[in-house]
C-alpha positions in Angstrom: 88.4 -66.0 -8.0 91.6 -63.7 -7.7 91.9 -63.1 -11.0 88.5 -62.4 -11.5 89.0 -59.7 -8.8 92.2 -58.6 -10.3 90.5 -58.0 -13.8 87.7 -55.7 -12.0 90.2 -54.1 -10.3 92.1 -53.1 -13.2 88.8 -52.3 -15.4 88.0 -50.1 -12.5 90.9 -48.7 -12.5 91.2 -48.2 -16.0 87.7 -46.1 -16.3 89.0 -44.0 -13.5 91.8 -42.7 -15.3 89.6 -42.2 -18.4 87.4 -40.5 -16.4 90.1 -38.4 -13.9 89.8 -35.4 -16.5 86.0 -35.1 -16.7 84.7 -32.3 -14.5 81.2 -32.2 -14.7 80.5 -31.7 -18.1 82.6 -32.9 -21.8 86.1 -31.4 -21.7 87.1 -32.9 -25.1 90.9 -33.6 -25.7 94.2 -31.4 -26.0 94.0 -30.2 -29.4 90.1 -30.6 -29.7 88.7 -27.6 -31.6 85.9 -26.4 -30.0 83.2 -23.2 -31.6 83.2 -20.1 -30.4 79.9 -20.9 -29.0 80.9 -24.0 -27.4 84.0 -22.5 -25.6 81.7 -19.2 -24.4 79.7 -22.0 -22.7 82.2 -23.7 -21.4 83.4 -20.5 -19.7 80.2 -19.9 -18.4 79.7 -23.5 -17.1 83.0 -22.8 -15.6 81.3 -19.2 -14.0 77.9 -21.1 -12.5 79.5 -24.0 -11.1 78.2 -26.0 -13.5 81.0 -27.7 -14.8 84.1 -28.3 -12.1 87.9 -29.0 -12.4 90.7 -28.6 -10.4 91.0 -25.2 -12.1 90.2 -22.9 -14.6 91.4 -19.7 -15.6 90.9 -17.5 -18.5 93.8 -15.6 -20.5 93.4 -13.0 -22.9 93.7 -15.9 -25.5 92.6 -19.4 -23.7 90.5 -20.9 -21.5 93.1 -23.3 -19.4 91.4 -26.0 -17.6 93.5 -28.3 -14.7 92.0 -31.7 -14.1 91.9 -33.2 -10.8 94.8 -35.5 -12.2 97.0 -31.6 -12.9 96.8 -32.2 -16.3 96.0 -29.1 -18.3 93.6 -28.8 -21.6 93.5 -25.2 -23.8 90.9 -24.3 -25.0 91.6 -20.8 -27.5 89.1 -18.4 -26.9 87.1 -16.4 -30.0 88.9 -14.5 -32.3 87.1 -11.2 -32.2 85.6 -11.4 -28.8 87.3 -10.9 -25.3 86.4 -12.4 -21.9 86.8 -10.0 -19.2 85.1 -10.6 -15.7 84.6 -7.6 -13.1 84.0 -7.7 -9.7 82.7 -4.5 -8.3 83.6 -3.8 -4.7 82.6 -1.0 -1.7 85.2 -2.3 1.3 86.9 -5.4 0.0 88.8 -6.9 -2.8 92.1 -8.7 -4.2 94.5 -8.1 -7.2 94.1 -9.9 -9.9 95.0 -10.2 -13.4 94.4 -13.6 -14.7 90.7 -14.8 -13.9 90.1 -17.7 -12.3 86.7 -19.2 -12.8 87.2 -21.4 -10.2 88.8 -19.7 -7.3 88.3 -16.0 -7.9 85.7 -14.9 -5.2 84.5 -10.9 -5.2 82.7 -9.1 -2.5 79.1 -8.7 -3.8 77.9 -12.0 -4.3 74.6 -11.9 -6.6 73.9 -8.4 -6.6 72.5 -7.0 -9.8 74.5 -3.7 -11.3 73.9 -1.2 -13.7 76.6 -1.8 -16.8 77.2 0.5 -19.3 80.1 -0.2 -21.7 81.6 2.6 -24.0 84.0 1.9 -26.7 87.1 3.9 -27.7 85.0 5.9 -30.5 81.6 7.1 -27.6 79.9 4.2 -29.2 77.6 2.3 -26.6 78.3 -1.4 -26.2 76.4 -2.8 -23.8 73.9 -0.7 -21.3 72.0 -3.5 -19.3 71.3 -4.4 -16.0 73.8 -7.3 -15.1 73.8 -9.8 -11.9 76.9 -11.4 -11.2 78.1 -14.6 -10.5 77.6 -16.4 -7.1 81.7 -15.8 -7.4 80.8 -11.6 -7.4 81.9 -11.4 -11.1 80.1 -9.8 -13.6 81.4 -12.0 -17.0 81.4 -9.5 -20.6 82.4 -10.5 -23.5 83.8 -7.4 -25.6 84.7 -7.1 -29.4 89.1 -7.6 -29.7 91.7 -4.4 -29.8 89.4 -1.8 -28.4 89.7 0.4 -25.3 86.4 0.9 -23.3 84.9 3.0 -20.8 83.2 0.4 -18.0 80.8 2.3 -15.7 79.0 0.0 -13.2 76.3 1.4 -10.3 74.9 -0.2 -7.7 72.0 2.1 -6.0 73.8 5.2 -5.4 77.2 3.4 -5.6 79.3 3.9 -9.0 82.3 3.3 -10.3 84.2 4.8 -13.8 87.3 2.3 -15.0 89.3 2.0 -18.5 90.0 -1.7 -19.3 91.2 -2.8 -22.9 91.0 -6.1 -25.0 94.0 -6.6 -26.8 96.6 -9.3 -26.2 98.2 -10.1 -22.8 95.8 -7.6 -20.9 94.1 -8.5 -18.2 91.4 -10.8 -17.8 90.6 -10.2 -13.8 89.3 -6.6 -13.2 89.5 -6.2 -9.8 89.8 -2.4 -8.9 86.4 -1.3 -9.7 85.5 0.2 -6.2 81.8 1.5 -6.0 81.7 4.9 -4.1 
């Protein structure tokens, strides 16, 4: 009888470390290559609470996931597209560089905005009507090594900010106050 408690035990124990890095949804394995699709879906997931983890942030280059056992899976993001996430504010907000899809949390919840997106050249990228995130965060993704123009409005709100997508810049656009 003890030893048939001891082999549960262990068997339980045993699918509960295999299982310690799942968050919701199929992470895959360190080194796993993942499409561009897959990863973009992943970061949204990550956006809508529908996948979880311990953490996950998004650098200019990778996705970083932290399981609930600290271990951390990298995903690398698409080549020629950059993940930038903006979170529009009128009285509140916090610095930020690095987005965290998990613990960043912006001041206008849901709210739907008014996003037009200009390129380096006056080309228009994106001019759309955007809601963001439960988080306050309004996700883009933007073609690689390009400065843009960001203008966001929000009834008679607006705000005017310069963000670029080139390697190390930021990820997290806080500073977007609505006036």
């Amino acid at each position: 009888m003890r030893n048939r408690y001891l082999v549960w035990l262990l068997l339980i124990a045993s699918i509960s470390l295999l299982l310690s890095g799942c968050t919701g949804g199929k992470l895959g394995k360190e080194g796993t290559a993942r499409s561009a699709e897959e990863i973009k879906q992943m970061v949204n997931d990550f956006s809508t609470d529908k996948l979880s983890a311990e953490g996950a942030s998004i650098t200019s280059h990778q996705l970083i996931v932290t399981n609930l056992d600290q271990s951390k899976i990298a995903y690398e993001l698409p080549k020629d597209e950059f993940f930038v996430s903006i979170a529009p504010y009128i009285n509140e907000t916090h610095p930020c560089a690095i987005h965290s899809l998990t613990g960043c949390q912006g001041e206008m919840s849901s709210e739907s905005f008014a996003v037009k997106v200009t390129d380096q050249d006056g080309n228009v990228i994106m001019d759309d009507t955007l809601q963001a995130h439960n988080n306050g965060f309004i996700d883009i993704w933007l073609p690689r090594d390009r400065k843009y123009e960001v203008e966001i409005g929000y009834g008679d709100k607006s705000g005017k900010e310069e963000i670029s997508t080139f390697e190390g810049d930021n990820t997290c656009i806080s500073t977007m106050q609505l006036s």
